[in-house]
N, C-alpha and C positions, 0 to 999 in steps of 0.2 A: 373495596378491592380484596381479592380474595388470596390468602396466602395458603402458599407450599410447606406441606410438612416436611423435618426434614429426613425421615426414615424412606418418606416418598422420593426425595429431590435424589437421596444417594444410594438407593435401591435402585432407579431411574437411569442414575450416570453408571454403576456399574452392570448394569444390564446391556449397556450399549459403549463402552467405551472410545470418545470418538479425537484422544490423543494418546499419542505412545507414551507411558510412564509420565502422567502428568495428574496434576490432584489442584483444587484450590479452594475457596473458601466458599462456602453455602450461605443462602438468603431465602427467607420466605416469599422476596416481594420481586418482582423487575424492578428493571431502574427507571424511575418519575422523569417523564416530560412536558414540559408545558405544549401546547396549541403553539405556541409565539415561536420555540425552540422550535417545531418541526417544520413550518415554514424557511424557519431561515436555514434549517438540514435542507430545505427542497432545495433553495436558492442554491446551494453550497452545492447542491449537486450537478445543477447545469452552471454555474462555472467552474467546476473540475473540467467538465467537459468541453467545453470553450476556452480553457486553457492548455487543455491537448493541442486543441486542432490549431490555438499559436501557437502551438509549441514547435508542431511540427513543420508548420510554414515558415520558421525562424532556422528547424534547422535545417531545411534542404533548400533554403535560399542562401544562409550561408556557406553550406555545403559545396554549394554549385558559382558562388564566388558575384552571388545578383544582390543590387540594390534592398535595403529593404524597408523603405519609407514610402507613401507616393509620390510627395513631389521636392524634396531634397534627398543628398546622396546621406546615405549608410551602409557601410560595406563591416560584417563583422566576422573574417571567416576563423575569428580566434574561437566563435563560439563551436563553431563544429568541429575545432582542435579540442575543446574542452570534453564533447560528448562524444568523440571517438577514440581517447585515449585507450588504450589497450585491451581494443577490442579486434580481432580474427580479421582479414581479410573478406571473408567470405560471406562474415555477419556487416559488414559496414555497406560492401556490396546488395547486400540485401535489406538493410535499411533502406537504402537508397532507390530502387528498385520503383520504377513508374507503376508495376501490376500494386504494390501497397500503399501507394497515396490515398488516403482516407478513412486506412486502415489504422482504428483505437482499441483498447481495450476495452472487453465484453464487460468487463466489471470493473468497477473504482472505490477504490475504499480509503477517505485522506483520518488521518491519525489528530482528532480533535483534541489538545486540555482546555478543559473546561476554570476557564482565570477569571482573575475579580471584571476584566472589561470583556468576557465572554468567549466566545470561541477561539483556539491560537493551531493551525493547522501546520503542525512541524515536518508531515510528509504526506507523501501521495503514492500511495501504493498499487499499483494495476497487475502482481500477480500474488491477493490478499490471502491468507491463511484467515480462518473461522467461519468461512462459509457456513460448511456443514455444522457446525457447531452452534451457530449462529440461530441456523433453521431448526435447530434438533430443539434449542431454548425457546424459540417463540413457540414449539409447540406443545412443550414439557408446560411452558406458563399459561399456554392461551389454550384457545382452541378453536374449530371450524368457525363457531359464530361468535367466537370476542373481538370484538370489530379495537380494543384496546389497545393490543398488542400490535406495535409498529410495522408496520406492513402486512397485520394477520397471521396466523400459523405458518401457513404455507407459502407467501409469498418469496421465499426464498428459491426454495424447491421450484417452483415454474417460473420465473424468472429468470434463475440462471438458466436451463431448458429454451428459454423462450431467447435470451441473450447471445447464443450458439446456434440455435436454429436459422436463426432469420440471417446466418452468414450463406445459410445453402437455400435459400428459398424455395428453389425448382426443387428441391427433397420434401416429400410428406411426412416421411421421419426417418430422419439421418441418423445412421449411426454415430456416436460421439463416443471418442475415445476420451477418459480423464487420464491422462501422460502422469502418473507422479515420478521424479526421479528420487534414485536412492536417498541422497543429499535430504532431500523433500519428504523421507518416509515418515517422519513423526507427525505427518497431515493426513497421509492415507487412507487412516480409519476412520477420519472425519468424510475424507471424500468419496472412499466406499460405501458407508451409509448415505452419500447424497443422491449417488448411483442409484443404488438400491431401492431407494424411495420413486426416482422417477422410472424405472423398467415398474414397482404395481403400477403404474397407471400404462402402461405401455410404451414406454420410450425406451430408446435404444441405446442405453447410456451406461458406458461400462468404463471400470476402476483398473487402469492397467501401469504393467510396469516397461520400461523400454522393450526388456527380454522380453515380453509378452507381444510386442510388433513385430513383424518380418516385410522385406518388400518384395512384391511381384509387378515385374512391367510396370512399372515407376506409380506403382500405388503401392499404398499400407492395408497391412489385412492384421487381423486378427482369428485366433483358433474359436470360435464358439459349438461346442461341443463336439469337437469334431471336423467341423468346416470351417474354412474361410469367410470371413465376414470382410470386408472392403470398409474402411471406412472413412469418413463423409470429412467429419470433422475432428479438427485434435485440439483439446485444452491441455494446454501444457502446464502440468503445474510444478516449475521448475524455474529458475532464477537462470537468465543466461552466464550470467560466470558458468553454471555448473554444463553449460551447451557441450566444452569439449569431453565431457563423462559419458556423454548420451551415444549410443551404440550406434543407434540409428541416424544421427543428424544428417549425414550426407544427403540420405535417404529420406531423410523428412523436406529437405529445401529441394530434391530433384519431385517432389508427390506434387508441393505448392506448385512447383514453376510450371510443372503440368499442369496446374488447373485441378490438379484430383483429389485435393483437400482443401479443405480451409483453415485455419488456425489460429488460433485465439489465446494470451492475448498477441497481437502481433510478435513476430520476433526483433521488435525495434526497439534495440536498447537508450534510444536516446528518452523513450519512455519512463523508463524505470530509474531515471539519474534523480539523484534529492540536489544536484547541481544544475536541477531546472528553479527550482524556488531561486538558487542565489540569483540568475542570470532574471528571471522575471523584475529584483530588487537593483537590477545591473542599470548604473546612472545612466549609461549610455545608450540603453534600449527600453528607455521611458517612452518616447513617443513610439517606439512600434508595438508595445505593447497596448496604448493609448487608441492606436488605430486598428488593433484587431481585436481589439475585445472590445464588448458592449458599454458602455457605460458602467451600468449596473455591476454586471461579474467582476467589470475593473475597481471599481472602490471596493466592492466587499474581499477582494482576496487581498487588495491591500491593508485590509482591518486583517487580515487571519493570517496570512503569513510573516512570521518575524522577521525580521530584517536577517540576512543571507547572505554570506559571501562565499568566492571558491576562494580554499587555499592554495594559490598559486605562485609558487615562490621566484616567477622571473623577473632577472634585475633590470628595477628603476633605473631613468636616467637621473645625475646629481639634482637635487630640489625636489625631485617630484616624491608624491606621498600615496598614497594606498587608498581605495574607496574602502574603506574600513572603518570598527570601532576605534575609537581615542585611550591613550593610554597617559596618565599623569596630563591630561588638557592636552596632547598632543596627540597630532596625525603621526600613522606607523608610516616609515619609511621600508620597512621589513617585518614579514610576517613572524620573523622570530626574536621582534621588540616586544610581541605580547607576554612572552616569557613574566616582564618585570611588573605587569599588570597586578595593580590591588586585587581582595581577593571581593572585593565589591566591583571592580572591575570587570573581574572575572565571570560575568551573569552571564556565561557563553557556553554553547556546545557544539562539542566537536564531533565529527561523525563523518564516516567511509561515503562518497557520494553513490556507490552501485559496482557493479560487474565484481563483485568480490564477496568469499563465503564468509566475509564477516561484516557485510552491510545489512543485516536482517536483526532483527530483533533488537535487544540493546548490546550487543558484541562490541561496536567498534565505538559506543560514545565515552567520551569525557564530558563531563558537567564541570565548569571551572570551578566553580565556587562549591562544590562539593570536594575537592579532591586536594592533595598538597602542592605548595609551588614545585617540587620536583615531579611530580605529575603530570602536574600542567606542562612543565617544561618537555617531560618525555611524549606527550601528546602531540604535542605543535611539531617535536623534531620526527616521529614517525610520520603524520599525515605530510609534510613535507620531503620526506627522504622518497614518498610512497606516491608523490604526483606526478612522473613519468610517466604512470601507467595507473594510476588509481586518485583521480582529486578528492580531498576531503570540503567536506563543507563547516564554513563555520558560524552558527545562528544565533542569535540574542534569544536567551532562554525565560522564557513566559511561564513563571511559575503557578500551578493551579491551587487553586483556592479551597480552603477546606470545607468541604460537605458531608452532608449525613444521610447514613441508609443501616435498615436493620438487618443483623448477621444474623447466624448461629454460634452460639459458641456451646463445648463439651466441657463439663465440669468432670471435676475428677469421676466422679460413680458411672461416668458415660453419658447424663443427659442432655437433651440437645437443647439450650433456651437462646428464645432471642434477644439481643441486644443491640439499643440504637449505638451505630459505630459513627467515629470521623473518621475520613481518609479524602482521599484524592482522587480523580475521576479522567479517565482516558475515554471518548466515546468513537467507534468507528462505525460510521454510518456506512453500510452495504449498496452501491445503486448501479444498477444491471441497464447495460446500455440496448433499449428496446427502440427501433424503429427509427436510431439517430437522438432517441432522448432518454436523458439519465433518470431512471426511475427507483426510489426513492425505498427498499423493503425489509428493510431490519438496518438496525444497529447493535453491535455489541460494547457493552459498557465493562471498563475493567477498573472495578476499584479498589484501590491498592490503602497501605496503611499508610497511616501523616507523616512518618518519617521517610517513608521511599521518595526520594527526587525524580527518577525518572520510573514510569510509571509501564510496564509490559504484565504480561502474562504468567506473574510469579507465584510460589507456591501459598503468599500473603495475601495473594488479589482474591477479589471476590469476580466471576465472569458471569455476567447476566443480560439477559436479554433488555429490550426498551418499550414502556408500557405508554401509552401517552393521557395524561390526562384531561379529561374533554369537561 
């Protein structure tokens, strides 16, 4: 296996800088996967996928107030109280909307730790940050013919391309807009060089910002040198919370309804909720789960996802208890019994479920058993004060296990040696929804130091691509 020097690796990153103010740790190597590991990545990828499309039969049947068993009654329309909490009018309407039935996101990327029983999938993200990043590492490590490197060099770069194209078919090559909004700019320079890469080969794929759209006769143009350019389709890469910032939004949902775009990934926020995981763990929607998923994708996302709940604090009737964790051998009768929880107990996290600019990254988590009982305490009473219009989720946290990979490190005189490191391993497998099927073309591995409990993209982490070993 051949390693990266590291005068190379950081002469390389700052030649192309592809996050705003951001730095993290160097490594000669990608990060090692077995054969075993990437089949069960494959697995994981077509049930992401097949857990969209229950997801989304679950929620526009309870939406619409239908059955949802085949042959006994299930009526659940709490759950569409759950994914429409405070969200627009005009966005619930359009969730809803018969022209976007079957409409997923172009890309999927769920957030693996890697634990002593194997993979533990704590989220599922459909509007992912590290694309570009992603791509820029399989090709810093690999190259044309390293057939090693997880999905090859450039499988990211025509993938995504290929993920956004096949929404306009009847185009030979659509214009594609990449929508970043401001909120979203610390992506930009990753997603401008993703642009970048696909216009050499000839695609039409341009890095813009709202202000950069205008609308004419209920289409979107952009200025390209001069002229108007029409264009085909829109990657948005922006978080709906941040939908009422965007200049254009009118404008963008009068383009769709015409017909005169396409857009990716959908603007269906009941996509982007982490308060799908609970409701999949929801005792009461076992069997419809059962009946729309495969077999297969059904046990294995019940090995990956930890057990889930929404914090919902509406009152029990007298006796009844909580589908929840146990506190002291006993069932909660209220979500703010967990306050008095051990701190062994406490193996929980807590976290913003979506539509809010602090659902992204590690912003709104609590880790119980990392933090103080009054912590704990101020956690539960915010995600509770905060369910009107924003549910928290709260998940049994699946610690990852400690493994080894070699860094860099800089001794005082400035030299750069490497050293086998332990730390902890976050892996997010990339797969580009081609032709109705999840395809499988990098992963980004973030290895962080053994003291970080939860594990993102800090200035401790190591961010490296994924080699597979054959």
């Amino acid at each position: 296996m051949s390693e990266l020097a590291y005068d190379f690796i950081q002469s390389s990153l700052a030649a192309q800088p592809l996050f705003k103010d951001k730095s993290w740790q160097l490594s000669p190597q990608a990060w090692r996967l077995a054969p075993a590991q990437i089949t069960q990545l494959e697995q994981i990828g077509v049930a992401c996928l097949e857990f969209h499309r229950a997801l989304e039969t679950l929620y526009l049947r309870t939406a619409a107030g239908k059955n949802l068993l085949r042959n006994k009654p299930l009526l659940a329309p709490w759950v569409a109280n759950y994914l429409d909490r405070g969200k627009p009018a005009n966005l619930v309407a359009h969730a809803r909307d018969a022209k976007n039935r079957g409409a997923f996101p172009t890309v999927l990327r769920p957030d693996l730790l890697f634990t002593e029983d194997g993979f533990a999938l704590t989220e599922l993200d459909s509007v992912p940050g590290g694309i570009g990043l992603t791509a820029f590492l399989n090709r810093l490590y690999g190259s044309d013919t390293d057939s090693s490197i997880l999905g090859h060099a450039d499988a990211m770069v025509v993938n995504f391309h290929a993920s956004l194209a096949g929404l306009r078919p009847e185009m030979r090559n659509p214009l594609i807009a990449i929508l970043v909004s401001e909120e979203a700019s610390t992506y930009r320079p990753e997603m401008q060089w993703l642009a970048e890469q696909l216009q050499r080969v000839g695609k039409r794929v341009f890095c813009l910002s709202p202000e950069d759209v205008f609308p004419l006769d209920n289409e979107l143009f952009f200025d390209v040198e001069g002229t108007p350019e029409r264009i085909g389709i829109l990657y948005r890469f922006f978080e709906l919370f941040d939908w009422v910032n965007i200049r254009l939004a009118a404008h963008i949902l009068e383009a769709w309804s015409g017909g005169h775009v396409a857009i990716a990934p959908p603007m269906r926020y009941f996509q982007e909720e982490k308060v799908g995981l609970a409701l999949f763990h929801h005792h009461l929607l076992q069997e419809f789960w059962a009946e729309q998923l495969p077999r297969c994708s059904l046990e294995l996302l019940r090995m990956l996802i930890p057990t889930s709940w929404a914090l919902d604090p509406m009152p029990l009737p007298p006796g009844a208890v909580l589908d929840g964790p146990r506190v002291g051998g006993r069932a909660l009768s209220d979500w703010r019994d967990l306050a008095s929880a051990s701190q062994k107990e406490r193996d929980l996290v807590i976290k913003i479920s979506g539509f809010h600019e602090n659902a992204w990254g590690a912003r709104s988590v609590v880790l119980g058993s990392d933090c103080s009982r009054e912590e704990w305490q101020t956690g539960i009473d915010q995600a509770l004060q905060l369910s009107p219009t924003n549910l928290h989720v709260l998940q049994e946290y699946r610690k990852p296990m400690l493994v080894g990979h070699p860094l860099y490190r800089i001794d005082y005189a400035g030299t750069a040696t490497v050293h086998e490191s332990g730390g902890r391993l976050r892996l997010c497998p990339y797969y580009f929804v081609i032709g109705g099927q999840a395809k499988l073309s990098g992963a980004l591995a973030t290895f962080c130091p053994a003291d970080k409990k939860i594990i993102h993209g800090m200035q401790e982490a190591a961010l490296l691509p994924s080699r597979v070993l054959w």
